[in-house]
C-alpha positions as CSV (number, residue, x, y, z in Angstrom):
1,X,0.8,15.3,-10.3
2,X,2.1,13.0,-13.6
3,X,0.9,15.2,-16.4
4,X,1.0,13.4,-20.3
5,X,3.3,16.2,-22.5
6,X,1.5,16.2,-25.6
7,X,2.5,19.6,-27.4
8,X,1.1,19.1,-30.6
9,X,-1.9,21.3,-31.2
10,X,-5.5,20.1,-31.6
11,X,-7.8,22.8,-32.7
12,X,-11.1,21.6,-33.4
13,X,-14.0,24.1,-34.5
14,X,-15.5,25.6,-31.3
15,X,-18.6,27.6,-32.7
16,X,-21.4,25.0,-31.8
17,X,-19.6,22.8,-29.4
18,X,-17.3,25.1,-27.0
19,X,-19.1,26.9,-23.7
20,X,-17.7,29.4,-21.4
21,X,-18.9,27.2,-18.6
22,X,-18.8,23.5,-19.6
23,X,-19.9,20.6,-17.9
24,X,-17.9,17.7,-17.3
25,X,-19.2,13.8,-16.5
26,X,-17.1,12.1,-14.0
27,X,-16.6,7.9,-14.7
28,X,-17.3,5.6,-12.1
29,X,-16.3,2.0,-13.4
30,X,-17.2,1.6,-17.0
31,X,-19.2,-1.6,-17.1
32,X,-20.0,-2.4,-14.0
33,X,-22.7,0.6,-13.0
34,X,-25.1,-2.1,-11.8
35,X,-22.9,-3.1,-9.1
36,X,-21.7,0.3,-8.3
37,X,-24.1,0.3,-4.6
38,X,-21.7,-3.2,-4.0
39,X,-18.3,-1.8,-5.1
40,X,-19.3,1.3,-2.8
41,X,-19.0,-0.7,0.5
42,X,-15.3,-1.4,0.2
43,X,-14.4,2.1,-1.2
44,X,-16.2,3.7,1.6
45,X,-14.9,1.6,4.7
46,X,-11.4,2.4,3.0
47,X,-12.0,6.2,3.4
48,X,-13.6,5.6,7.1
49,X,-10.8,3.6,8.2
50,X,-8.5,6.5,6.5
51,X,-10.2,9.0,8.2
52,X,-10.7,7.0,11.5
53,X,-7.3,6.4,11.3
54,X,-5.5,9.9,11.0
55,X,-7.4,11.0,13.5
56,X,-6.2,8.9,16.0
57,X,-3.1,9.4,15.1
58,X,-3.9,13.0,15.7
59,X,-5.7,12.9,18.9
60,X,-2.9,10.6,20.5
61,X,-0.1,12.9,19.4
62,X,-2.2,15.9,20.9
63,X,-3.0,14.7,24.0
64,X,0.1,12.7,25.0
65,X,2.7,15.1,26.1
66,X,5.7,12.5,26.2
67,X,5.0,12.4,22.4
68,X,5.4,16.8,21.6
69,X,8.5,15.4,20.1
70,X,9.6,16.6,16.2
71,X,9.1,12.6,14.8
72,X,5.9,13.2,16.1
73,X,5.0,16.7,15.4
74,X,5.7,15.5,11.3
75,X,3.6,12.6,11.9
76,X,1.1,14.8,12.6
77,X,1.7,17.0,9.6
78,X,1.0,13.6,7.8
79,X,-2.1,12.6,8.7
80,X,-3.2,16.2,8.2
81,X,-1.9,15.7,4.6
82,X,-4.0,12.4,5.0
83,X,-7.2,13.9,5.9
84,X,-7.1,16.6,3.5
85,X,-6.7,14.1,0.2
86,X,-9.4,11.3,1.9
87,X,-12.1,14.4,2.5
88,X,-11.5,15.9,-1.2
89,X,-12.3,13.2,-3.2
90,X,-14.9,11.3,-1.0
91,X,-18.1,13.4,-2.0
92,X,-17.3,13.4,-5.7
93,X,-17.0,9.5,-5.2
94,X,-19.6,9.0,-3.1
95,X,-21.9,10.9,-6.0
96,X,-21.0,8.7,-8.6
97,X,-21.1,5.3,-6.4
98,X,-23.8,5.9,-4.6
99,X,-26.1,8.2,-7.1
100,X,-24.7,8.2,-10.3
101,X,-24.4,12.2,-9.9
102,X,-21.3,12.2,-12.6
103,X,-22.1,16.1,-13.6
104,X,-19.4,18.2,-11.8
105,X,-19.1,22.0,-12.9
106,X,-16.0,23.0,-14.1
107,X,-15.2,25.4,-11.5
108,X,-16.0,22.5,-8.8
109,X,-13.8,20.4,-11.1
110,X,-10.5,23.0,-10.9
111,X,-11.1,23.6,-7.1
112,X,-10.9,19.6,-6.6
113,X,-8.0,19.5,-8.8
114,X,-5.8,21.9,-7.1
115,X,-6.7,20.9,-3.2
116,X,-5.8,16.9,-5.0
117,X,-2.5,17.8,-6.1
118,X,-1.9,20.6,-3.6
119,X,-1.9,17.7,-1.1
120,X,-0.3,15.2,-3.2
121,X,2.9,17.7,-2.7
122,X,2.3,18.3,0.4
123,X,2.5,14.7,1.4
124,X,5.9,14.6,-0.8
125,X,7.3,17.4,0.9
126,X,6.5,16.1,4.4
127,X,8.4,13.0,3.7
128,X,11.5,14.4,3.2
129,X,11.2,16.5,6.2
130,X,10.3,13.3,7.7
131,X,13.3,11.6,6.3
132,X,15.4,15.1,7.2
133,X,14.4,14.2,10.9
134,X,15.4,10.3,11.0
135,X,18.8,11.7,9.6
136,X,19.3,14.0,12.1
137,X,18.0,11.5,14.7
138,X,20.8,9.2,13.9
139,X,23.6,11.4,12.9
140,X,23.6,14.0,15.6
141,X,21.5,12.2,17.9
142,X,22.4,14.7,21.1
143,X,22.0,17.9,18.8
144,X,18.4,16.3,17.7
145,X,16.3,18.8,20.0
146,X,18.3,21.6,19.5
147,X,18.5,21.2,15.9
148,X,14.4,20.6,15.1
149,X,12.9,23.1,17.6
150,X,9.2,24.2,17.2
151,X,10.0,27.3,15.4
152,X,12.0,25.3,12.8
153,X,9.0,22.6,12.3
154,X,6.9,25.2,12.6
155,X,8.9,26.6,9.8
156,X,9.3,23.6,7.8
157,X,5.7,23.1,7.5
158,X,4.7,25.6,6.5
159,X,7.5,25.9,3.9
160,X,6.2,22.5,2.7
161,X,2.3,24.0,2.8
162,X,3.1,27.1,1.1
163,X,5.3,25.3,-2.0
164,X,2.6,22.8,-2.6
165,X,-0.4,25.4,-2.9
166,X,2.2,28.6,-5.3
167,X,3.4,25.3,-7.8
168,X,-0.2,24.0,-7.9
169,X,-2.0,27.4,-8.1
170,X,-1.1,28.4,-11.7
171,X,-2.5,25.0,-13.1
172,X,-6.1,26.0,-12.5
173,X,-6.3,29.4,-14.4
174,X,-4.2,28.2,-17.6
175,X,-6.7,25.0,-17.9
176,X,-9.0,28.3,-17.5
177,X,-8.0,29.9,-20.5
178,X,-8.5,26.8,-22.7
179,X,-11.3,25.7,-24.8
180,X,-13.2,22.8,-23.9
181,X,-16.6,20.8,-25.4
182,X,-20.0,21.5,-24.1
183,X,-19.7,18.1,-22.1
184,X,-16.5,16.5,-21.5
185,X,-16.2,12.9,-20.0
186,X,-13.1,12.9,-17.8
187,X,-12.0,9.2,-17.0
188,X,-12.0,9.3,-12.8
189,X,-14.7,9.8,-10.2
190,X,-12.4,13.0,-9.4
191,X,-10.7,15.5,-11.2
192,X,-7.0,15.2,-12.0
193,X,-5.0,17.5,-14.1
194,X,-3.7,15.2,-16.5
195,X,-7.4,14.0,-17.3
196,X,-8.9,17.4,-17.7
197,X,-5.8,18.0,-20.2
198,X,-6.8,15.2,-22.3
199,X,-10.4,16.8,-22.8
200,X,-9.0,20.4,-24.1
201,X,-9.7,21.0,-27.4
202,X,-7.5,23.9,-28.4
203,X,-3.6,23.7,-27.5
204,X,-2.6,22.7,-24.8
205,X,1.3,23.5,-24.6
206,X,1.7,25.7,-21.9
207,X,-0.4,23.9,-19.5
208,X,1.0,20.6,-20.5
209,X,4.6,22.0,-19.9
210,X,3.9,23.7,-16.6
211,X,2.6,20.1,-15.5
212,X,5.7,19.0,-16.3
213,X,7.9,21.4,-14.1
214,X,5.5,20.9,-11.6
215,X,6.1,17.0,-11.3
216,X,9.9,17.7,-11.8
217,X,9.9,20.1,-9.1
218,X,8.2,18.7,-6.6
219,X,7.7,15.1,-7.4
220,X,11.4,14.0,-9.0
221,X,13.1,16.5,-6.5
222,X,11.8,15.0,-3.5
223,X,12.3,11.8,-4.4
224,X,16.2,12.4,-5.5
225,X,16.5,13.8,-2.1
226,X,15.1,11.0,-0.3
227,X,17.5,8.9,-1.8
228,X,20.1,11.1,-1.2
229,X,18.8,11.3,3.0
230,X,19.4,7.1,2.9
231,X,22.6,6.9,1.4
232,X,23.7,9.4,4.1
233,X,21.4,7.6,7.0
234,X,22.8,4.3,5.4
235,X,26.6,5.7,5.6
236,X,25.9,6.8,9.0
237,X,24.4,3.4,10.3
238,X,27.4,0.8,9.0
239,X,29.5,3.2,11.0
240,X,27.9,2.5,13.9
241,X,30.4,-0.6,15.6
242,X,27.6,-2.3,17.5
243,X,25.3,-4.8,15.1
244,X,22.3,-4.2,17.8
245,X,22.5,-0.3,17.5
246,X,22.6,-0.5,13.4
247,X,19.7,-2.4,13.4
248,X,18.3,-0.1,16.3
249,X,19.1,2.9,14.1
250,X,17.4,1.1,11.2
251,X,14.3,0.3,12.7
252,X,13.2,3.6,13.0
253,X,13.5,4.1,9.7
254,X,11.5,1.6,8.9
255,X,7.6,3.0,9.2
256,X,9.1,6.6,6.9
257,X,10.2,4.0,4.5
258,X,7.1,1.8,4.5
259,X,5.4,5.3,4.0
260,X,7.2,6.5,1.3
261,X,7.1,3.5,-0.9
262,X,3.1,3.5,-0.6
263,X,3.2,6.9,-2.0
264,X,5.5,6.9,-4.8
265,X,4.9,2.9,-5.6
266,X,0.6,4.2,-6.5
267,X,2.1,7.5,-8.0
268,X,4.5,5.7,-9.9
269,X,2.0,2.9,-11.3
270,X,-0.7,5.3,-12.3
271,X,1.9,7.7,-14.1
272,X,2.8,4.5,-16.2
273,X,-0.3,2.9,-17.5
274,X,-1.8,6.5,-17.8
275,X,1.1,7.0,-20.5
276,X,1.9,3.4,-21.7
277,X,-1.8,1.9,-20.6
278,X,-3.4,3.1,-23.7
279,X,-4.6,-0.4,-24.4
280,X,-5.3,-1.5,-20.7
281,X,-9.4,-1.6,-19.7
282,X,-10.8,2.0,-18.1
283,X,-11.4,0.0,-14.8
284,X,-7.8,-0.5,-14.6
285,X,-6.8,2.4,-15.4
286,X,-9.8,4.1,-11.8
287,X,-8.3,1.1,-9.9
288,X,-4.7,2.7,-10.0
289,X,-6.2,6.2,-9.6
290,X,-8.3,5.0,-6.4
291,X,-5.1,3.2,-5.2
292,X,-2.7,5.9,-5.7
293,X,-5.5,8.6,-3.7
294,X,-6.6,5.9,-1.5
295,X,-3.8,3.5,0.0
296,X,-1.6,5.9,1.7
297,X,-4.1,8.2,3.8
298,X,-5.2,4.6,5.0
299,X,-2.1,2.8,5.3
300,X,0.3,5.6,6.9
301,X,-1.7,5.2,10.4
302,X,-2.1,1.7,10.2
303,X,2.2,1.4,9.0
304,X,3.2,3.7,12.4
305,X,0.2,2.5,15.0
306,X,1.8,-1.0,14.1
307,X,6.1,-0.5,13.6
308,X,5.6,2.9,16.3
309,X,6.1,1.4,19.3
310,X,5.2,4.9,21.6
311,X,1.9,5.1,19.1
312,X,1.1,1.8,19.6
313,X,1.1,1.2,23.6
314,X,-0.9,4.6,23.6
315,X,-3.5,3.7,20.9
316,X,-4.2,0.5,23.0
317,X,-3.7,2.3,26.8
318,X,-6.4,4.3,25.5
319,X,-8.9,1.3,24.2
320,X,-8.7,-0.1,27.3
321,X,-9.4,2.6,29.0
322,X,-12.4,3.2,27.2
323,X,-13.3,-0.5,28.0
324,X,-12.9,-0.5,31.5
325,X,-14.9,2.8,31.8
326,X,-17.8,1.3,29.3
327,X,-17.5,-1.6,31.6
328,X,-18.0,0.4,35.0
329,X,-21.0,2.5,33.9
């Protein structure tokens, strides 16, 4: 959750435009509502493939039993994450595309926020457990079992679940207590913190500064320790003698890391130009929005169904299963 610290205050009288329940209009892409029905069709086979996606990824994991394995278990915990972010901004998007519903009410608007961003950690959190598991994998790779049982996944992920929903849950009632406009145009066809901040009309401090911990906390934290996890994973690979078992070691590594750059790469980009962009065009500014919600809940199942080779022989014993059976009947 990148959050824009602007502390000064910006009082503005309230007695004719301030509501206890105000309205806000979601944007779709500025300039371009004519073609909305066309820009639509990729959008949505983004979220289907997304969703079609995880799900296999879910369904392989579940009924394979050679694959009840912690990598796996946490790859599973991913797409969750996946599914989660794809299903919580769909039907807002869909609304605006599709209908040009932009209205959203403003306890609609906080619930989306906070599932958004709850996720958003969530996904951040499970990649460093994911990247806690590959260094395990290699450095200790007889103790891995005994080290990541189920009780200590089970433990993990729910560790990850419950920091991501007690950082986020705060956010909603201080951007409760503020003072908004009877309509407020936010800049996304979903609701982000950081947007509904730059709507508020009275001051804004606090909540602006308990974005900021949040991203600090969660956000800068785990990325410091996933750097951290590859120094030590990298330490522990050149120390290996044999070239083919370095690059063995390495190459499972390879999908976590593909996955962790299309997370923070979006998050990264869309942090930027939503604090330096000022000048950029608003349908720059929804493209990095959509690409930051969008790419990794679609590309995390594609990235391990492709580099995973277990996932990958599955995924296609099961198609042609399902072909010769559709062929027999």
């Amino acid at each position: 959750m990148s959050v824009q610290l602007n502390v000064s205050p910006s009082f503005m009288p309230f007695s004719n435009e301030t509501a206890s329940s105000p309205a806000f209009l979601l944007t779709g892409f500025p300039g371009l509502e004519s073609l909305h029905i066309w820009i639509s069709i990729p959008i949505c086979s983004m979220y289907l493939m997304a969703i079609a996606g995880n799900c296999t990824i879910l369904f392989i994991i579940r009924t394979d039993q050679a694959l009840h394995e912690p990598m796996y278990y946490f790859l599973s915990m991913l797409a969750l994450s996946d599914l989660g972010l794809s299903s919580v901004t769909l039907p807002t998007m869909l609304s605006v595309l599709w209908f040009n519903h932009r209205v959203i009410d403003f306890n609609a608007c906080l619930i989306q926020m906070y599932f958004i961003h709850t996720f958003s950690i969530m996904e951040s959190g499970i990649l460093i457990s994911m990247a806690f598991d590959r260094l395990v994998a290699i450095r200790n790779p007889l103790r891995y079992t005994t080290i990541l049982t189920d009780d200590t996944i089970i433990r993990i992920g729910l560790g990850v679940a419950i920091r991501a929903a007690l950082l986020v849950f705060p956010t909603a009632f201080l951007l409760k207590r503020l003072q908004y406009g009877r309509v407020n145009l936010l800049s996304y066809p979903f609701c982000l913190h950081q947007d509904i901040l730059k709507v508020v009309r009275s001051d804004r401090k606090i909540s602006s500064i308990y974005g900021l911990m949040v991203v600090i906390s969660s956000m800068v934290l785990d990325s410091i320790l996933l750097v951290l996890s590859y120094m030590m994973i990298l330490k522990t690979v050149l120390s290996i003698a044999s070239k083919e078992e370095r690059l063995r070691a390495l190459n499972t590594c390879i999908s976590h890391i593909c996955a962790v750059l299309t997370f923070y790469i979006p998050m990264i980009g869309l942090s930027m130009i939503h604090r330096y962009g000022e000048n950029a065009p608003p349908v720059v500014h929804i493209l990095m929005a959509n690409v930051y919600l969008l790419v990794p809940p679609l590309m995390n199942p594609i990235v391990y169904s492709v580099k995973t080779k277990q996932i990958r022989t599955r995924i296609v014993r099961r198609f042609q299963k399902g072909k010769q059976s559709t062929g027999t009947s």
